[in-house]
C-alpha positions as CSV (number, residue, x, y, z in Angstrom):
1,X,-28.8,-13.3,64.0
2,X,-28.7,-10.9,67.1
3,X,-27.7,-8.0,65.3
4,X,-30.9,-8.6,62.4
5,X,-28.9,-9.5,59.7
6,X,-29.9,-11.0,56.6
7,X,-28.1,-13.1,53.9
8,X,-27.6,-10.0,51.6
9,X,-26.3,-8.0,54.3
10,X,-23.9,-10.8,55.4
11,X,-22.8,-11.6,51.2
12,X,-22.8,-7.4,50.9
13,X,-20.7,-7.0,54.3
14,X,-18.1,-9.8,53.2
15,X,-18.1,-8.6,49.4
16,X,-19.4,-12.3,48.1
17,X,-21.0,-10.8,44.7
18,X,-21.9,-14.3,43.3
19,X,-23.9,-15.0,46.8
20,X,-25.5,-11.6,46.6
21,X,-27.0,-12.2,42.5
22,X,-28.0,-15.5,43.9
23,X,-29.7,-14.0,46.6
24,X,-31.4,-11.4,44.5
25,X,-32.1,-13.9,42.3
26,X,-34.6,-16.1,44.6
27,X,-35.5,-14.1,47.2
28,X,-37.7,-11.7,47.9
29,X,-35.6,-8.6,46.6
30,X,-37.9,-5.8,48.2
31,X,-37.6,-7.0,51.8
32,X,-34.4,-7.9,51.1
33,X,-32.8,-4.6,49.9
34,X,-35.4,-2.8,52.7
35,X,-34.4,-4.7,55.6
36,X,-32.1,-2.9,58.2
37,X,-29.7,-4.1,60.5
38,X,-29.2,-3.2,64.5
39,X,-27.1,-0.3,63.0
40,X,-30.1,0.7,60.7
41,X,-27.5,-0.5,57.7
42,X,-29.3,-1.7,54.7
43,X,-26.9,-4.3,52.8
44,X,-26.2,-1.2,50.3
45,X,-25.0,0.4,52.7
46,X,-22.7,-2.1,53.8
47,X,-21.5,-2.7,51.0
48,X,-21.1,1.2,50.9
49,X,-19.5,1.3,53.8
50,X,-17.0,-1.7,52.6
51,X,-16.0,-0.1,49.2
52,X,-17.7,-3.0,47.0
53,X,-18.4,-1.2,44.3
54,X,-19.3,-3.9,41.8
55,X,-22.4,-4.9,44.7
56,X,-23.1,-1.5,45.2
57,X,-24.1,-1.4,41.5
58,X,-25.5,-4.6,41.3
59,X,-27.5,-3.5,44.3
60,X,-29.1,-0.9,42.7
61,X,-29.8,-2.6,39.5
62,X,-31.8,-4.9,41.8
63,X,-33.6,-1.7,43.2
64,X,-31.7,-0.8,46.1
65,X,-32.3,3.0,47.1
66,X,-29.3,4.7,47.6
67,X,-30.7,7.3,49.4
68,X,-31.9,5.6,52.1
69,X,-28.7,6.6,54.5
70,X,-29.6,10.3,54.0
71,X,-33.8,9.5,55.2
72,X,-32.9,7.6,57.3
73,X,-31.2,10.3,59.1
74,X,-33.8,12.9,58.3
75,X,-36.4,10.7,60.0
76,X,-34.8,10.0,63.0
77,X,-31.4,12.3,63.5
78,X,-29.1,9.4,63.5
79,X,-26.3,8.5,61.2
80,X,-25.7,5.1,59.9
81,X,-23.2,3.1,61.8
82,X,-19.9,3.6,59.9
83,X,-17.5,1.7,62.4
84,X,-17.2,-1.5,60.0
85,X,-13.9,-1.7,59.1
86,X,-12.9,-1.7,55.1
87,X,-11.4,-4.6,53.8
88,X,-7.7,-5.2,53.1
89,X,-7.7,-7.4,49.8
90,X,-11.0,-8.3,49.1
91,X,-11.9,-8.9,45.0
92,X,-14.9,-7.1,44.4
């Protein structure tokens, strides 16, 4: 999409954890959990951002570096973009 999304950060960003093992599952995971969005979110950190902490984990099960917010930063002297608002009721 426009703003460079892929499947796991859309499953991460909604908090669908049976899309994202799916996802994990048959694609390729490094590109995947590597990939950055227009925000320079990877879809940890979106589900970071969201408060899914069951993805989070799964996430970095899969591999996911959850360190990559803080180089990120480093490398360039931007933060993350944190203005995604958290879910209401969403079952993690």
């Amino acid at each position: 999409g426009k703003d460079q999304r892929n499947a796991l950060h859309i499953a991460c960003f909604e908090g669908f954890l049976d899309i994202v093992r799916v996802l994990l599952e048959v694609g390729d995971v490094d590109d995947f959990l590597e990939a950055r969005d227009l925000g320079g979110n990877t879809a940890y950190m979106l589900a970071c951002m969201r408060g899914y902490l069951t993805i989070m984990r799964v996430l970095k099960e899969a591999g996911a570096d959850e360190r990559a917010d803080e180089r990120a930063e480093v490398l360039d002297g931007t933060r993350a973009n944190r203005s995604y608002p958290r879910p209401s009721s969403r079952v993690q």
